[in-house]
VEXFI-368330 format. One line per field, with one value per atom (N, C-alpha, C): residue number from 1; atom name; x, y, z. Coordinates in steps of 0.05 Angstrom, whole numbers. Each point is the difference from the previous one (the first is absolute). Example, Ala and Ser with C-alpha at 12.3 -4.5 7.8 and 13.67 -1.06 7.14 Angstrom:
pos 1, 1, 1, 2, 2, 2
site N, CA, C, N, CA, C
x 264, -18, 18, -7, 16, -15
y -114, 24, 24, 21, 24, 22
z 156, 0, 0, -14, 1, 14
This chain:
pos 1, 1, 1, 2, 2, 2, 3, 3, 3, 4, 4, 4, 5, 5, 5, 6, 6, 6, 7, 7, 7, 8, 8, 8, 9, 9, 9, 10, 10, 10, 11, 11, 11, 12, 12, 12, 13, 13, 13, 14, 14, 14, 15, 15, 15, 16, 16, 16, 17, 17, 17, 18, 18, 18, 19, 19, 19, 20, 20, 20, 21, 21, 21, 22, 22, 22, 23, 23, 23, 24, 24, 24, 25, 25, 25, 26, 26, 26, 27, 27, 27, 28, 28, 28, 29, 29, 29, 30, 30, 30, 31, 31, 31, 32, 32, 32, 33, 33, 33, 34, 34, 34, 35, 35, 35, 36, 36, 36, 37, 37, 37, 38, 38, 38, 39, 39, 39, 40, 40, 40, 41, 41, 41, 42, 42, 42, 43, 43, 43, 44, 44, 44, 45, 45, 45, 46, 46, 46, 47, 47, 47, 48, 48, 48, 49, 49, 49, 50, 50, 50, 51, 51, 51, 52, 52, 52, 53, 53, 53, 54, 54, 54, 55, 55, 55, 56, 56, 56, 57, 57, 57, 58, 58, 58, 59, 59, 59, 60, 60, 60, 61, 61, 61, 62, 62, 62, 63, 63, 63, 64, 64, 64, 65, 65, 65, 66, 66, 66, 67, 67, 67, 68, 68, 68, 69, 69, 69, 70, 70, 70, 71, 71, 71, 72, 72, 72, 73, 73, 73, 74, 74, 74, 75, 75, 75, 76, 76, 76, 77, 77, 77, 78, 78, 78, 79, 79, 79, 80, 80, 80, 81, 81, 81, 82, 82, 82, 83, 83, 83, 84, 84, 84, 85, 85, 85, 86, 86, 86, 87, 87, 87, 88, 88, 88, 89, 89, 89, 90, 90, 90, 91, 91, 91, 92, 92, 92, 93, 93, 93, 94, 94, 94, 95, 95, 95, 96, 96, 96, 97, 97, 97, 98, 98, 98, 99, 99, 99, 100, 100, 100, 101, 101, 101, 102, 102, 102, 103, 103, 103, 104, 104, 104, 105, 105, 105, 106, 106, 106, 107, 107, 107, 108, 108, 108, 109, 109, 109, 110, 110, 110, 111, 111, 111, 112, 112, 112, 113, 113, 113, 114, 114, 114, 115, 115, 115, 116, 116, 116, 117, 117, 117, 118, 118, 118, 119, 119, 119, 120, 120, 120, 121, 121, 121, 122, 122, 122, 123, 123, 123, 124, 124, 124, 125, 125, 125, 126, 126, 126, 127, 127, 127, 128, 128, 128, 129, 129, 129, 130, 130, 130, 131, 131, 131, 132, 132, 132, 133, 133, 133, 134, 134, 134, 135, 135, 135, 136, 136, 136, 137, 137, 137, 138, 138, 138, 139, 139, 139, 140, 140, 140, 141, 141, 141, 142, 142, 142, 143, 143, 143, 144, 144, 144, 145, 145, 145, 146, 146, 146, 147, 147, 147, 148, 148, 148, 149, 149, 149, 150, 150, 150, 151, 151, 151, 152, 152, 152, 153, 153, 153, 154, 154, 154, 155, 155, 155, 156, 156, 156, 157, 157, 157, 158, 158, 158, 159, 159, 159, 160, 160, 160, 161, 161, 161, 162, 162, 162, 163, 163, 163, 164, 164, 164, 165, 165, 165, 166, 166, 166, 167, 167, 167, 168, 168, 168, 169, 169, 169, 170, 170, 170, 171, 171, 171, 172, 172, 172, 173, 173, 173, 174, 174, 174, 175, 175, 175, 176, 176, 176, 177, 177, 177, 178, 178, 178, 179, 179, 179, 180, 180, 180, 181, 181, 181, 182, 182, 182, 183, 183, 183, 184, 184, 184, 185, 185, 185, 186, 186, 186, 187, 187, 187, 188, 188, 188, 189, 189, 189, 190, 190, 190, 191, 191, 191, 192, 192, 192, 193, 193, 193, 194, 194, 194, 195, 195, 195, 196, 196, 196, 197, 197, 197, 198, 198, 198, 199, 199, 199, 200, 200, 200, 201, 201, 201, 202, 202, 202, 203, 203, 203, 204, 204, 204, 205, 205, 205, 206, 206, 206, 207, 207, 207, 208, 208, 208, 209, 209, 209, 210, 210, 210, 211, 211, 211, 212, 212, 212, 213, 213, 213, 214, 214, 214, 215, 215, 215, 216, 216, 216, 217, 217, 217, 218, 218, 218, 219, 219, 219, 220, 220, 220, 221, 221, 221, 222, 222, 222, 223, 223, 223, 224, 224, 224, 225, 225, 225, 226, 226, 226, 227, 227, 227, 228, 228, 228, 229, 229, 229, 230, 230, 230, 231, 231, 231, 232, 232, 232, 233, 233, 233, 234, 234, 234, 235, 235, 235, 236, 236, 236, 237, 237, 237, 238, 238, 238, 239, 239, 239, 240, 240, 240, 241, 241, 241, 242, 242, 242, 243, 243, 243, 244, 244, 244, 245, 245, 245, 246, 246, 246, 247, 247, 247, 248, 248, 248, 249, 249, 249, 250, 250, 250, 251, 251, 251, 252, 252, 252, 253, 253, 253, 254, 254, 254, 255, 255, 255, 256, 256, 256, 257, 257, 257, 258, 258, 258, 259, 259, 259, 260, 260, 260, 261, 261, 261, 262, 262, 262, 263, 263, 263, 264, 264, 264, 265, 265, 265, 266, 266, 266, 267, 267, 267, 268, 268, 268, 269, 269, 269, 270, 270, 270, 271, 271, 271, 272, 272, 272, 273, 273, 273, 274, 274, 274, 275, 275, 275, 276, 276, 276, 277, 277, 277, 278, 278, 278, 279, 279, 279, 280, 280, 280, 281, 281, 281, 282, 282, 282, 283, 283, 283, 284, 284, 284, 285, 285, 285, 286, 286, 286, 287, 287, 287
site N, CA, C, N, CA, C, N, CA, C, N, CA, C, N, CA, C, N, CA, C, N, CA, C, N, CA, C, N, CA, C, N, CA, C, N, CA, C, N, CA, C, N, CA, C, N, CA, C, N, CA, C, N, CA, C, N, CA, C, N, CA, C, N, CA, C, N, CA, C, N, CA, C, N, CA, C, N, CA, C, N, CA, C, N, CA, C, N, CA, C, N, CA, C, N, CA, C, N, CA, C, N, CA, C, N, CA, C, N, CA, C, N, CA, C, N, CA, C, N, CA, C, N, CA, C, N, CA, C, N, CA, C, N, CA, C, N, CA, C, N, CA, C, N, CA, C, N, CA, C, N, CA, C, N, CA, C, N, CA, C, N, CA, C, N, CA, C, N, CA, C, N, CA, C, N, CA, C, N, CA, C, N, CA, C, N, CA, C, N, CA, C, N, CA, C, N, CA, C, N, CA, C, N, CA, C, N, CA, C, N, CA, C, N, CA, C, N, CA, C, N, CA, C, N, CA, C, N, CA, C, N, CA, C, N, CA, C, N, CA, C, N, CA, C, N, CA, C, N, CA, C, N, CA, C, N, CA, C, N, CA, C, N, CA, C, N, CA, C, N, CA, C, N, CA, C, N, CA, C, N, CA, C, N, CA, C, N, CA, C, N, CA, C, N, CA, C, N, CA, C, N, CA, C, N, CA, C, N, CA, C, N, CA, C, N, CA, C, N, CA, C, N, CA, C, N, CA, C, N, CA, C, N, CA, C, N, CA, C, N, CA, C, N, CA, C, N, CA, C, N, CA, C, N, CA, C, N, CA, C, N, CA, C, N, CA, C, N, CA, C, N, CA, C, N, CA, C, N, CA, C, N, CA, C, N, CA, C, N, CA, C, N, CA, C, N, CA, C, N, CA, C, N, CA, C, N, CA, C, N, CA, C, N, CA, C, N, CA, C, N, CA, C, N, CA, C, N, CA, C, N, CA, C, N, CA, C, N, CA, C, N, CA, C, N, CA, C, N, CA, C, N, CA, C, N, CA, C, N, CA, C, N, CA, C, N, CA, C, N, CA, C, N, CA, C, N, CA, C, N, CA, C, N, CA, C, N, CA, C, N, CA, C, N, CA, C, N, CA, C, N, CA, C, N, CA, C, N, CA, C, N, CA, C, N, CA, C, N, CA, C, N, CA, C, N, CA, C, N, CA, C, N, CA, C, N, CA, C, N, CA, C, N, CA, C, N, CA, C, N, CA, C, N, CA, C, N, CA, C, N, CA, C, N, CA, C, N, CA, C, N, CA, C, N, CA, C, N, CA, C, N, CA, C, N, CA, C, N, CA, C, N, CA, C, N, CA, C, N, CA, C, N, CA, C, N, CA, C, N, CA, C, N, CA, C, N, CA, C, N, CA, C, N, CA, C, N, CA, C, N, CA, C, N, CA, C, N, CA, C, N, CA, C, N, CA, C, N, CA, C, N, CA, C, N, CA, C, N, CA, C, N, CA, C, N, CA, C, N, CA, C, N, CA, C, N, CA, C, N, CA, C, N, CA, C, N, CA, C, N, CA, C, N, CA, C, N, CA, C, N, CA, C, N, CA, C, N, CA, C, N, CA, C, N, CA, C, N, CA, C, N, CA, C, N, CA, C, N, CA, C, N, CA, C, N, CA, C, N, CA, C, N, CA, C, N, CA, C, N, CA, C, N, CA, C, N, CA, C, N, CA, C, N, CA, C, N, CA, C, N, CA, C, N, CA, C, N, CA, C, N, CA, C, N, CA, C, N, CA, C, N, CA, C, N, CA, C, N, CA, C, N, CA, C, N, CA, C, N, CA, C, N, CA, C, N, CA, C, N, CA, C, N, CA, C, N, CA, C, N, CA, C, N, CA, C, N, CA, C, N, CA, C, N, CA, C, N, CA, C, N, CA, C, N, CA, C, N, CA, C, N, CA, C, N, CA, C, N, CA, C, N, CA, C, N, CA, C, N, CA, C, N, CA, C, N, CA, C, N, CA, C, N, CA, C, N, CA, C, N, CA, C, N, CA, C, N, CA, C, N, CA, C, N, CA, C, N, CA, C, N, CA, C, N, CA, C, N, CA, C, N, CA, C, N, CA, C, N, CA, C, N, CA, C, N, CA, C, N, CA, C, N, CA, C, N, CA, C, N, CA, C, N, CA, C, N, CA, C, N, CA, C, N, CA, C, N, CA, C, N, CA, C, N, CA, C, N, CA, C, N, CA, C, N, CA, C, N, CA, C, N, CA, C
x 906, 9, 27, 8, 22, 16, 17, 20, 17, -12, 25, 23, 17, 25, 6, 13, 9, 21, 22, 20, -22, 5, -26, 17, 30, 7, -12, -11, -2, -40, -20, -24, -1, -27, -9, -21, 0, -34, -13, -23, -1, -33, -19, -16, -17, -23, -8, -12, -3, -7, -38, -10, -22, -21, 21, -18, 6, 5, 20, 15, 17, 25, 25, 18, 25, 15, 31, 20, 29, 26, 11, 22, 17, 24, 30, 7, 30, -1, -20, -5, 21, 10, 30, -23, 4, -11, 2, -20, -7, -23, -17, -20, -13, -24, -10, -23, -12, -31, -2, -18, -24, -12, -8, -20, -14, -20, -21, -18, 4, -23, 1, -35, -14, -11, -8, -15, -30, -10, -24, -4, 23, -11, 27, -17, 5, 40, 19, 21, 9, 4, 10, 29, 2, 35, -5, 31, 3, 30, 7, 28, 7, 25, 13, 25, 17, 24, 6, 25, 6, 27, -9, 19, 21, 30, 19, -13, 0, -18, -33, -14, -26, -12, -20, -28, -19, -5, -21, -20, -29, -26, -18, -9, -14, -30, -12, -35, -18, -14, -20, -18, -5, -17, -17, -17, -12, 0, 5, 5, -36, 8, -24, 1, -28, 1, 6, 15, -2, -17, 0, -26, -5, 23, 10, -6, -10, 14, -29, -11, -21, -22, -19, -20, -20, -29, -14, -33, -5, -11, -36, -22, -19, -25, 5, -20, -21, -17, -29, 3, -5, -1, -21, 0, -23, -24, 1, -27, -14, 14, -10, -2, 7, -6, -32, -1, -24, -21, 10, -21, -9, 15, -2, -22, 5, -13, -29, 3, -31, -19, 16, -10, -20, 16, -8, -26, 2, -25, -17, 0, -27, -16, 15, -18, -9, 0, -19, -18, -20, -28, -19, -7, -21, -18, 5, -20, -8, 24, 12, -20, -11, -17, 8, 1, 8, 29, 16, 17, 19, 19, 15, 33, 3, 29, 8, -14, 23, 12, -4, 15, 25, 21, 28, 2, -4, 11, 29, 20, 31, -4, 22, 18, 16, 10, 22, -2, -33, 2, 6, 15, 17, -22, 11, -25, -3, -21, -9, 9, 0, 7, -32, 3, -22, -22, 18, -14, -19, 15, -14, -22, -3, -20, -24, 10, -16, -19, 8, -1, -19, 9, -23, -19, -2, -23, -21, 12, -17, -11, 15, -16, -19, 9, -26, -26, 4, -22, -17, 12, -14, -12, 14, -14, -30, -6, -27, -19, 18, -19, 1, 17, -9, -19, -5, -29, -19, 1, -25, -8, 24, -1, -11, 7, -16, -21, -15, -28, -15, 15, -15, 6, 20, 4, -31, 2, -15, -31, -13, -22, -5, 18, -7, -8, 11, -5, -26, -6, -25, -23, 6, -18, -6, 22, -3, -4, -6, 7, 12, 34, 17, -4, 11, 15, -28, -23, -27, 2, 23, -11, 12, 10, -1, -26, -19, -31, 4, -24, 2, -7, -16, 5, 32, 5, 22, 11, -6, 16, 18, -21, 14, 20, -10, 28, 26, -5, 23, 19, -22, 23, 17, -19, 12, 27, -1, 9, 29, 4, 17, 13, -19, 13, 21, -6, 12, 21, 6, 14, 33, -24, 24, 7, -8, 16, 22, -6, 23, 26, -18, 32, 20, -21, 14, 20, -13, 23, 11, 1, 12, 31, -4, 23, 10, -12, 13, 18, -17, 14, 14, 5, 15, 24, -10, 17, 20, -21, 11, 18, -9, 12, 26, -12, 25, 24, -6, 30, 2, -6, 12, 11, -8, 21, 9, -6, 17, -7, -21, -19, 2, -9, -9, -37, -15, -30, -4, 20, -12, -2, -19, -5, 31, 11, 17, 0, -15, -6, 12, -3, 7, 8, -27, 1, 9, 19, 13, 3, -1, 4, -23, -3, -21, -25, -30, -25, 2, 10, -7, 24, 20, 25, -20, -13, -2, -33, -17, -17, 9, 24, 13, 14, 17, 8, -17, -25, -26, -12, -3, -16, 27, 29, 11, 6, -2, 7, -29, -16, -14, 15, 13, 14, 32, 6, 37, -7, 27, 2, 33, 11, 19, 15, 17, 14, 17, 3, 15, 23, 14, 29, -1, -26, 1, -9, -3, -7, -25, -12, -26, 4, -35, 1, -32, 1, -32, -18, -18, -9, -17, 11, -12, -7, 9, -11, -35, -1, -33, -19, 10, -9, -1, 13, -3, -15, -2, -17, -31, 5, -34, -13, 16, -10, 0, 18, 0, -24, -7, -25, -29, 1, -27, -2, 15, 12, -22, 13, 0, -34, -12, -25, -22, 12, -23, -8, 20, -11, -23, -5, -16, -28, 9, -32, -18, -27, -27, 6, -3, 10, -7, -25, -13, 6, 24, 15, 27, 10, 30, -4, 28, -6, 39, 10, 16, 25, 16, 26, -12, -26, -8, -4, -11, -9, 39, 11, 30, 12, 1, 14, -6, -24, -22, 7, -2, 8, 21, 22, 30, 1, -17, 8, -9, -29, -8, 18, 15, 14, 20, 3, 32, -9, -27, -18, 0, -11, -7, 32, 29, 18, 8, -5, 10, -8, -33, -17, 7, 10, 9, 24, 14, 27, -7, -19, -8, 4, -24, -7, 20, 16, 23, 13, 18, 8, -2, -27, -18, -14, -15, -22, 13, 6, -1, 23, 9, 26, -6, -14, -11, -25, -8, -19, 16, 23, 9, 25, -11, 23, 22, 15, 35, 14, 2, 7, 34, 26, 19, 7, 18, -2, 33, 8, 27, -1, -17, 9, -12, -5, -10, 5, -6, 15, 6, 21, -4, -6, -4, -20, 25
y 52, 17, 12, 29, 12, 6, 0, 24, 4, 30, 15, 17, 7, 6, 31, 16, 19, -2, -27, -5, -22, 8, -22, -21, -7, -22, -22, 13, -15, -4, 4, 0, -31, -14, -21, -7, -23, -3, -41, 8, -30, -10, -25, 4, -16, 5, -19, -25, -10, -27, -1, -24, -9, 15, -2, 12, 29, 11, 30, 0, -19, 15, -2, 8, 14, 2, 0, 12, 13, 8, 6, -6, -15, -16, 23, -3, 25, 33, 3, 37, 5, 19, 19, 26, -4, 17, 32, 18, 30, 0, 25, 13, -22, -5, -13, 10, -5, 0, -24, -9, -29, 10, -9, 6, -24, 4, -36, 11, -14, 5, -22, 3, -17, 4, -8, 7, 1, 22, 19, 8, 0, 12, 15, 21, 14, -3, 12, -3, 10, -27, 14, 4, 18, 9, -8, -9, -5, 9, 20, 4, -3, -2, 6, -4, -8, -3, -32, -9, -27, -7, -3, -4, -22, -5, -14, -29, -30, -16, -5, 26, 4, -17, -8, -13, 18, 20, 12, -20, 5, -22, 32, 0, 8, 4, 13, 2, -4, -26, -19, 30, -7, 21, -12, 18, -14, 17, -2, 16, 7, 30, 11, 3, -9, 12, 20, 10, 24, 12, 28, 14, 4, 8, 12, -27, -23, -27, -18, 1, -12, -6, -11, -5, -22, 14, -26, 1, -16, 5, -25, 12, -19, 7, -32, 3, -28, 20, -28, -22, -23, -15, 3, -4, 0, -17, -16, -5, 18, 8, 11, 38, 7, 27, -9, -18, -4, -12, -7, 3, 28, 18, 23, 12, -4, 12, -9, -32, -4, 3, 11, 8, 28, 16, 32, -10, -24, -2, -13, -13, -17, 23, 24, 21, 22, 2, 7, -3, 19, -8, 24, -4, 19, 8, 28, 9, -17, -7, -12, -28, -3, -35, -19, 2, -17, -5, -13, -21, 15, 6, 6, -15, -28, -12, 1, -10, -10, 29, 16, 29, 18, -2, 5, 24, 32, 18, 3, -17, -2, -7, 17, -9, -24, -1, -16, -23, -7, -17, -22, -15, -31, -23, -15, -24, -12, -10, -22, -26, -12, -31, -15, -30, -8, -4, 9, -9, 28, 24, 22, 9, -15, -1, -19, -22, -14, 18, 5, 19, 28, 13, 17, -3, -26, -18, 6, -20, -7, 25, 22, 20, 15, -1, 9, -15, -27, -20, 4, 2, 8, 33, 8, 29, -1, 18, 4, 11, 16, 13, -25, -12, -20, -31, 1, -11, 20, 20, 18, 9, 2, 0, -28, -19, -22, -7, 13, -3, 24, 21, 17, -10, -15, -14, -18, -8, -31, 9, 23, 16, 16, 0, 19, -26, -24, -19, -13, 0, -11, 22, 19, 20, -5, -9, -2, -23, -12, -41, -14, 20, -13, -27, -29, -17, -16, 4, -10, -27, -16, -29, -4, 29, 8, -8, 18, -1, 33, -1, 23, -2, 18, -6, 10, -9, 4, -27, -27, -21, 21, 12, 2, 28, 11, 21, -21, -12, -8, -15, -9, -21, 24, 26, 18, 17, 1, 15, -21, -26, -23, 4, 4, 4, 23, 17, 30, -4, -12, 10, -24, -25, -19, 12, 17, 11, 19, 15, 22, -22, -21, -9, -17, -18, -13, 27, 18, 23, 5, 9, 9, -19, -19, -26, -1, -14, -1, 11, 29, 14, 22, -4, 26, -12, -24, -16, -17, -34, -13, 3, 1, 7, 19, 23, 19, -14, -20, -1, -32, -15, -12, 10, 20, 19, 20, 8, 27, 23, 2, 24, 9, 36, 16, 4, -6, 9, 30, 14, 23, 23, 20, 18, 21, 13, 17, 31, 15, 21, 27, 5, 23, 30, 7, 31, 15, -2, 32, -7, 14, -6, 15, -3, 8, -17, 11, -16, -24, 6, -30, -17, 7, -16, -13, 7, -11, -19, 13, -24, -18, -8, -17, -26, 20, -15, -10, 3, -13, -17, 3, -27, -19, 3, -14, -21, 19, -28, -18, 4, -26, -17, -13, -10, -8, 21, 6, 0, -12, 8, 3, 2, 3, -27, -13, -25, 12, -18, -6, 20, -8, 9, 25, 12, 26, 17, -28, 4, 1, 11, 2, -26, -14, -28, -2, -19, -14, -13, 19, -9, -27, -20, -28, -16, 27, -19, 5, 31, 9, -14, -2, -12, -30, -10, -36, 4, 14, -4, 10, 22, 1, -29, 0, -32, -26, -5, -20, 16, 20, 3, -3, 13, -11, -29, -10, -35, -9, 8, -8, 1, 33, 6, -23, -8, -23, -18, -7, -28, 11, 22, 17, 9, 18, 0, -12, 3, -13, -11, -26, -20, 20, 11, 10, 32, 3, 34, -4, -21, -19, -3, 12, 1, -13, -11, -10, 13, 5, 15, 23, 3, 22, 29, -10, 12, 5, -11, -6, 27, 4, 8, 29, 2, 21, 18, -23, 17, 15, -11, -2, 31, 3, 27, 22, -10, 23, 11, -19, 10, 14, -5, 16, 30, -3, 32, 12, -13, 12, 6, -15, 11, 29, -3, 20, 27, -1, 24, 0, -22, 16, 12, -8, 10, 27, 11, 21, 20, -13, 20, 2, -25, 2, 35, -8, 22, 34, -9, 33, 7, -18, 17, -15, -23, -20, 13, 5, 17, 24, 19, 23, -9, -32, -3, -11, -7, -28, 13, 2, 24, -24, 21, -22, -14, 12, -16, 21, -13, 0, 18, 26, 27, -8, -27, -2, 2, 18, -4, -17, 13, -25, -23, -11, -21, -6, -13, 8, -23, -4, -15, -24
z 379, 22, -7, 5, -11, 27, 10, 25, -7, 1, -4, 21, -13, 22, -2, 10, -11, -13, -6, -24, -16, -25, -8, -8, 2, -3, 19, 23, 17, 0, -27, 3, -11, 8, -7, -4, -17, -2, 7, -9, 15, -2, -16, -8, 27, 10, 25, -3, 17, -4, 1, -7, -8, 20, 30, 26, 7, -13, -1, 18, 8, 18, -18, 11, -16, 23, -15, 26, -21, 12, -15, 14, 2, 16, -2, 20, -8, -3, 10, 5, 15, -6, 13, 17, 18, 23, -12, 4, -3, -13, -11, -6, -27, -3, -21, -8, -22, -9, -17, 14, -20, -16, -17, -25, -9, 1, -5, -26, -21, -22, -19, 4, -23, -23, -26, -12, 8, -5, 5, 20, 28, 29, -3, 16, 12, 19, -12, 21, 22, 22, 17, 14, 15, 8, 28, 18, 25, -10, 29, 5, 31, -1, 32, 2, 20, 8, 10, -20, 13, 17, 22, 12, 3, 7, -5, 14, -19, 23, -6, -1, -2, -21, 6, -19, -3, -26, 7, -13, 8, -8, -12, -24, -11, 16, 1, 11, -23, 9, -22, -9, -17, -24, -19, -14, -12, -37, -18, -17, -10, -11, -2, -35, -12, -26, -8, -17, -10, -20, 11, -6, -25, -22, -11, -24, 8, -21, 6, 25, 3, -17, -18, -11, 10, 7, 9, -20, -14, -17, 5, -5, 16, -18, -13, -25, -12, 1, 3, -32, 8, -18, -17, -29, -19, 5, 26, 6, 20, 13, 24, -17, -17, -15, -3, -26, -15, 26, 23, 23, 9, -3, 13, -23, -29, -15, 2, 4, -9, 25, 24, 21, -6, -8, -15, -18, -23, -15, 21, 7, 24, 17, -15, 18, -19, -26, -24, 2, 12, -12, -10, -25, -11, 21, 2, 12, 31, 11, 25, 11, -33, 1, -15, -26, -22, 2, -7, 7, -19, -3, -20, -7, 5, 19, -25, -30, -24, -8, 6, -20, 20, -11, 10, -10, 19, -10, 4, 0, 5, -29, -16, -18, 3, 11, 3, 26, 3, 18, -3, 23, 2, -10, -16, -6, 28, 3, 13, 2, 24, -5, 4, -8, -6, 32, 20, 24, 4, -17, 7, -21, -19, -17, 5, 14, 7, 29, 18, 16, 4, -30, -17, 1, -15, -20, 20, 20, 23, 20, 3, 15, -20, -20, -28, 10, -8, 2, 27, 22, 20, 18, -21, 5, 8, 14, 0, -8, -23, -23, -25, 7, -32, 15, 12, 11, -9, 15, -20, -27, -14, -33, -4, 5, -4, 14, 20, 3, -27, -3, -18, -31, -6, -27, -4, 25, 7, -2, 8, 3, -30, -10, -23, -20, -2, -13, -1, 26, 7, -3, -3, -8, -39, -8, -27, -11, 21, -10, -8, 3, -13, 2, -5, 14, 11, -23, 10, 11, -1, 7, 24, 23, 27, 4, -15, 18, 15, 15, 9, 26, 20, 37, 11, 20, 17, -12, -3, -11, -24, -16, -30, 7, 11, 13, 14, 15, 19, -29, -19, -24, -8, -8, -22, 14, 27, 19, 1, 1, 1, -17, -27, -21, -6, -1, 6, 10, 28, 5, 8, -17, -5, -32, -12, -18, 4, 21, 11, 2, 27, 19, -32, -15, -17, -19, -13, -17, 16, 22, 21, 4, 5, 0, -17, -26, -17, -16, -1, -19, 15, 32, 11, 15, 9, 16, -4, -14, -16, -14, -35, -19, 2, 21, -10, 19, 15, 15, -11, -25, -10, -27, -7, -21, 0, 33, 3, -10, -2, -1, 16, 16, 11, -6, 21, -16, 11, 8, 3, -36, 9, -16, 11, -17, 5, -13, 23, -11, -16, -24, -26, 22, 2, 4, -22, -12, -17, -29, -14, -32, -4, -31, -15, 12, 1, 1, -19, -25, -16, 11, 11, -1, 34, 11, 22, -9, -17, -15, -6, -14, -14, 20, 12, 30, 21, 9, 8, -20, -23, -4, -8, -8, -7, 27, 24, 24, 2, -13, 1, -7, -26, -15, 14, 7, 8, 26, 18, 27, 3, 25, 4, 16, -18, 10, 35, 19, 22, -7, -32, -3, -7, 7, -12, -30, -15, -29, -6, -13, -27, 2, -12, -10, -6, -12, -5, 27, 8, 21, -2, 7, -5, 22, 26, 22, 2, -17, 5, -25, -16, -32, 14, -1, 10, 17, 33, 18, -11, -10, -6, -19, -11, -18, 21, 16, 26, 23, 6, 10, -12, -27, -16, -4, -8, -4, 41, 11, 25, 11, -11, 4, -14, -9, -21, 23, 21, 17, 23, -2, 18, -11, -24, -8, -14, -2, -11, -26, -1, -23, -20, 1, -42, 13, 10, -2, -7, -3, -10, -28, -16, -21, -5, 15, -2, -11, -23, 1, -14, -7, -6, 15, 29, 20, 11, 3, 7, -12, -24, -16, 2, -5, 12, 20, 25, 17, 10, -5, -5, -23, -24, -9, 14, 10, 28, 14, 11, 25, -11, -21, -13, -4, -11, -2, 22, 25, 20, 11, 2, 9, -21, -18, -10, 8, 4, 2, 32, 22, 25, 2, -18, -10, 2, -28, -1, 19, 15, 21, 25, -3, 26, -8, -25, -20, 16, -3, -12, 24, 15, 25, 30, -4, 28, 18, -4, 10, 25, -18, 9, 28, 5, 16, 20, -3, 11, 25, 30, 17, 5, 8, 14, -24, -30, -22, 5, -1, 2, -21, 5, -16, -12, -16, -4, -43, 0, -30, -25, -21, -10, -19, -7, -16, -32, -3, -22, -23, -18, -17, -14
């Protein structure tokens, strides 16, 4: 607090206490102005006349920020972003049926934490089109005999149909959920768009292989390579003893899936895009 005088021998100052009051002992009676300032508000002035004797008492106030100095700044945490994002994918769908949640047209979207992968996993698994891919996985089989020591009838559908689609939920876990949030993987696909055609061939089948670490980096995708091998591994305790061919069948299937990610890669790339409405217009990514 400053007062001043019109002789300024006679101005003073004086800092307030914990509860803001203040006083100033020994004022020589005539004309004054108060001056109250803080850092970042706003200052204010009180003047008047003191009389010989007189106590003047200040009028309680409240100091106002200043305008000029103010900053208020309101900014979502990196979990609650990468909620917002994977809100936008949960609503991808080819051709407004097929499921489209693992493919991130954000460049630069926030990794995941493991609760929100796990989370994924699980609305994947229960979709209601991947019940139907696996009644039609499950139907196409039995049309060909895959997996003959099902049998055939509705028994030998309901085994093949079990089967199916304890193959989804198991890859599905393992290799999207699990694994990546004990090594910090991302299992999403992260879409190209721009470059040369081969530079974007190259970049589709290489994320079979490659994904993108939590920290942001290129890396050896080992949450999808181990899980396809921990799901074929896993598929053995399920199907027809003489269709078990042990780390053969394992190994097998494990390079399938690396084929088949690559060739969805592909087509993520190149066609899935163009089917898929409400896909986020932020740019595309880069390799």
């Amino acid at each position: 607090m400053k007062l001043t005088r019109e002789d300024q021998s006679l101005n003073q100052e004086v800092v307030s206490g914990t509860d803001g009051q203040f006083s100033f002992p020994n004022i020589a009676p005539g004309p004054f102005q108060l001056i109250v300032t803080a850092e970042g508000f706003a200052t204010q002035t009180f003047s008047g006349i003191l009389g010989s004797g007189d106590n003047y008492i200040v009028p309680q106030t409240a100091l106002v920020i200043a305008g000029d100095s103010a900053e208020v700044r309101v900014e979502l945490s990196q979990t609650e972003v990468a909620e917002e994002e994977i809100k936008v994918e949960e609503k991808q769908r080819v051709l407004r049926v097929i499921p489209n949640f693992y493919v991130s047209y954000i460049p630069n979207a926030v990794p995941l934490t493991s609760k929100q992968k796990f989370k994924l996993a699980w609305k994947t698994t229960v979709d209601p089109f991947t019940f139907v891919l696996s009644g039609i996985i499950a139907g196409v089989e039995q049309a060909q005999n895959d997996f003959s020591g099902y049998g055939q009838g509705a028994q030998g559908y309901a085994k093949r149909y079990g089967a199916a689609y304890a193959d989804g939920v198991t890859g599905t876990f393992i290799g999207s959920a699990i694994l990546p949030s004990l090594l910090k993987q991302d299992p999403r696909y992260f879409y190209k768009g721009t470059g040369s055609k081969r530079s974007r061939i190259l970049y589709a089948i290489a994320n079979a292989v490659i994904c993108k670490g939590d920290n942001g980096h290129w890396q050896a995708n080992y949450s999808s390579i181990l899980g396809g091998l921990a799901a074929g591994g896993i598929s053995n305790l399920y199907y027809p003893a003489q269709n078990r061919n042990g780390a053969e069948l394992t190994f097998e299937t494990a390079l399938i899936g690396t084929g088949a990610s690559a060739a969805a890669n592909l087509f993520q790339e190149f066609i899935v895009r163009k089917f898929t409405p409400k896909v986020p217009n932020n740019g595309p990514a880069k390799p």
